[in-house]
C-alpha positions in Angstrom: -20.5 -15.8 -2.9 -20.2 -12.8 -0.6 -21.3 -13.7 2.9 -22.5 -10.3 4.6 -22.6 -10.8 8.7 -22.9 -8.5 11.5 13.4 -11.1 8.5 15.8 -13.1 9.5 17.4 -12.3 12.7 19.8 -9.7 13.5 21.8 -12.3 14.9 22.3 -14.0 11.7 26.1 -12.7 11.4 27.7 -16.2 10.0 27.1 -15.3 6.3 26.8 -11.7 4.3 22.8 -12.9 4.0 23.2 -11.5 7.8 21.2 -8.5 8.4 23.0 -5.7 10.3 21.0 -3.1 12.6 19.9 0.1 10.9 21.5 1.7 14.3 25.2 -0.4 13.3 28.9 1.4 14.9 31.5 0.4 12.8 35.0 0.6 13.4 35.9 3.0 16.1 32.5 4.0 17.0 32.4 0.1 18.6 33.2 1.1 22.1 32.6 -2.3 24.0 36.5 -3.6 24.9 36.4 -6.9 23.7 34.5 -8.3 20.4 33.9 -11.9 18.7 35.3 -11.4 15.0 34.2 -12.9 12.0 36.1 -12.8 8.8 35.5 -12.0 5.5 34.9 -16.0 4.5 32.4 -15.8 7.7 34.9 -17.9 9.5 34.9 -16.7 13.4 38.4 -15.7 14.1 37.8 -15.7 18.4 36.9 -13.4 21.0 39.7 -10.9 20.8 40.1 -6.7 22.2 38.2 -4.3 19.7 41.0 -2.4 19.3 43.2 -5.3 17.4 40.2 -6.5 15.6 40.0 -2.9 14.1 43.5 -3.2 13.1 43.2 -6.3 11.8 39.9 -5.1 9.6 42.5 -1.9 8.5 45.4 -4.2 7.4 42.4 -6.3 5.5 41.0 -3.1 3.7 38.2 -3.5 5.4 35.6 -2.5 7.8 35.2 -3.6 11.7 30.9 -3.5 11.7 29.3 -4.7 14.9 26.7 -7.0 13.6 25.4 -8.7 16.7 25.3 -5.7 19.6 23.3 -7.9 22.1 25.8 -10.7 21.7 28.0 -11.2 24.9 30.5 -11.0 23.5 28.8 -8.3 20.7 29.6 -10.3 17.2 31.4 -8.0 14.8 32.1 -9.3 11.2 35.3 -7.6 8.6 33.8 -6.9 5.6 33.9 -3.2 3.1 31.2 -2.2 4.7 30.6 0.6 1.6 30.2 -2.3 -0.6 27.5 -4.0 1.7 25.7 -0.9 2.0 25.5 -0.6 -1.6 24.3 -3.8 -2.3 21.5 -3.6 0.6 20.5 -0.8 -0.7 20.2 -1.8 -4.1 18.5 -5.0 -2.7 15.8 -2.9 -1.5 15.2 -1.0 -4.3 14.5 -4.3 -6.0 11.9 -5.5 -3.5 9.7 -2.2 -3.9 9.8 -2.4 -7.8 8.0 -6.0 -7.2 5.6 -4.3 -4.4 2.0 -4.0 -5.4 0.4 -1.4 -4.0 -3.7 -1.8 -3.3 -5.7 1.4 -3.2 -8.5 1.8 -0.9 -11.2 3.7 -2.8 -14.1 5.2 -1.0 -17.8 4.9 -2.9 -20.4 6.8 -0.4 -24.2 6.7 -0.5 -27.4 8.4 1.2 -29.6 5.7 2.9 -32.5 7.4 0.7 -30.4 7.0 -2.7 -32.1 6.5 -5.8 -32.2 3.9 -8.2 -30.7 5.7 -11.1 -28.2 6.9 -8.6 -27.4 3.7 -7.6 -26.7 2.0 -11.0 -24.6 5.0 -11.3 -22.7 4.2 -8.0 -22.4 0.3 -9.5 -20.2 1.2 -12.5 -18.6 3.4 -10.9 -17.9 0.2 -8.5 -17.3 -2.0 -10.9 -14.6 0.3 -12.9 -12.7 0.5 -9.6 -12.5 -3.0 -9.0 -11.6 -4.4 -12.3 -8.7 -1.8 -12.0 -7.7 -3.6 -9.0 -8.5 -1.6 -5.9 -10.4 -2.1 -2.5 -13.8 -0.3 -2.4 -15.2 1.0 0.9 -18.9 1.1 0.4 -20.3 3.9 3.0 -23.7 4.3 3.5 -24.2 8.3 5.4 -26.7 9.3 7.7 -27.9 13.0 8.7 -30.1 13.9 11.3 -32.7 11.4 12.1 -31.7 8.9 9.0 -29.5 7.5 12.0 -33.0 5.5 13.4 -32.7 3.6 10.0 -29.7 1.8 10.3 -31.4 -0.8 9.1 -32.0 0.8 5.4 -28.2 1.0 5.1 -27.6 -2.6 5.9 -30.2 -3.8 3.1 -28.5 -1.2 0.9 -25.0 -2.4 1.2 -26.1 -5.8 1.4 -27.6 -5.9 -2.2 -24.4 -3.5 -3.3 -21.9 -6.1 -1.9 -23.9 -9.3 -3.6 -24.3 -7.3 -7.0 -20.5 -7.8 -7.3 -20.5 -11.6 -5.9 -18.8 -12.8 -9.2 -16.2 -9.6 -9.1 -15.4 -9.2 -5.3 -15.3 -10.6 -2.1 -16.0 -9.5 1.5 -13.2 -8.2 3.2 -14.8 -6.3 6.1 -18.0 -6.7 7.8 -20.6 -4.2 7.9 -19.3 -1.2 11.0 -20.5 1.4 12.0 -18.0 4.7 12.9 -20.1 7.7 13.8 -22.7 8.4 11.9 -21.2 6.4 8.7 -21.7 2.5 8.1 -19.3 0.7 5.4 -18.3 -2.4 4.7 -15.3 -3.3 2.0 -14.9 -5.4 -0.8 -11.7 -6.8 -2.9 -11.2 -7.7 -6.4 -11.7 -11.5 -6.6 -8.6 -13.2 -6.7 -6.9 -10.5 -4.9 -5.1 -11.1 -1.1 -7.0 -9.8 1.7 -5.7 -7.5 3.7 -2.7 -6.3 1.4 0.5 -5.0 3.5 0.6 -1.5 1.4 -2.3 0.3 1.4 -3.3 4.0 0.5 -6.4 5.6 1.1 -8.1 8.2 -1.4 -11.4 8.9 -1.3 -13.4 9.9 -4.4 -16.9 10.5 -4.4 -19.3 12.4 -1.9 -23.1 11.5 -1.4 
């Protein structure tokens, strides 16, 4: 029933799982004088001058990348840092193929709307949500409709419960201006989805 009413931290640097800084210096762009190195096995090799721990990464084949720059010491780890990037990267493009993303359709009405108009507006409801999307229901006032806020509350009321067995409330009824709307989701669905995109797609 609808009821209507008014990544793990940075500092992580022990294992490759470790996220490093978007912002990262690497090599001789580190220009603190002493680091705390960690090897390739994540093994921590001691605090030690950056300028040997570069070497050391160069004689490895590797790549001196400050993981940690808050650290005191800042926490550098030896690893081929154009590997790393690659697989981050790759990682990434992984997680956004398994991203879902929710569309927030807009469905407007006049607060005098008719009833053929409004079976109209239903399907056109009911077509959205079965393909998965939010619906903003917006109710639209003009001139001195604004005194009869109370017509658009009955009307979204009885357009929210007429899809009790499809949707669910999301947002109470608000008003923004002259507009009042309230938003259902497809049952089933997570409120408040992290990737939204608004379109809007039909005018009173």
């Amino acid at each position: 029933m609808l009821y209507f009413g008014s990544v793990k931290p940075a500092n992580n640097w022990l294992g490759m799982e470790g996220r490093i800084p978007r912002d990262y210096r690497i090599n001789q762009r580190i220009r603190v004088p002493r680091v705390l190195v960690i090897d390739e096995e994540g093994e921590q090799l001691g605090d030690m001058p950056t300028e040997d721990a570069i070497t050391l990464a160069q004689d490895k084949g590797l790549d001196l990348v400050e993981v940690a720059p808050a650290a005191d010491p800042p926490v550098c780890r030896l690893l081929d840092y154009g590997k790393f990037k690659y697989l981050q990267t790759k990682k990434e493009r992984e997680a956004r193929k398994g991203q879902k993303i929710t569309l927030l359709r807009e469905v407007r009405f006049r607060p005098s709307i008719g009833i053929h108009d409004i079976e109209a507006k239903k399907r056109q409801v009911k077509k959205l949500l079965a393909e998965g999307s939010k619906v903003k229901l917006t109710v639209m006032f003009r001139g001195r409709e604004i005194t009869h806020q109370d017509l658009g509350v009955n009307l979204l009321r009885k357009m929210a419960e007429s899809f009790k067995d499809e949707a669910k409330l999301e947002k109470a009824p608000s008003m923004e201006g002259r507009r009042m709307s309230v938003t259902i989701v497809p049952s089933g669905q997570k409120v408040k989805s992290d990737t939204e995109s608004e379109e809007e797609i039909s005018n009173a």
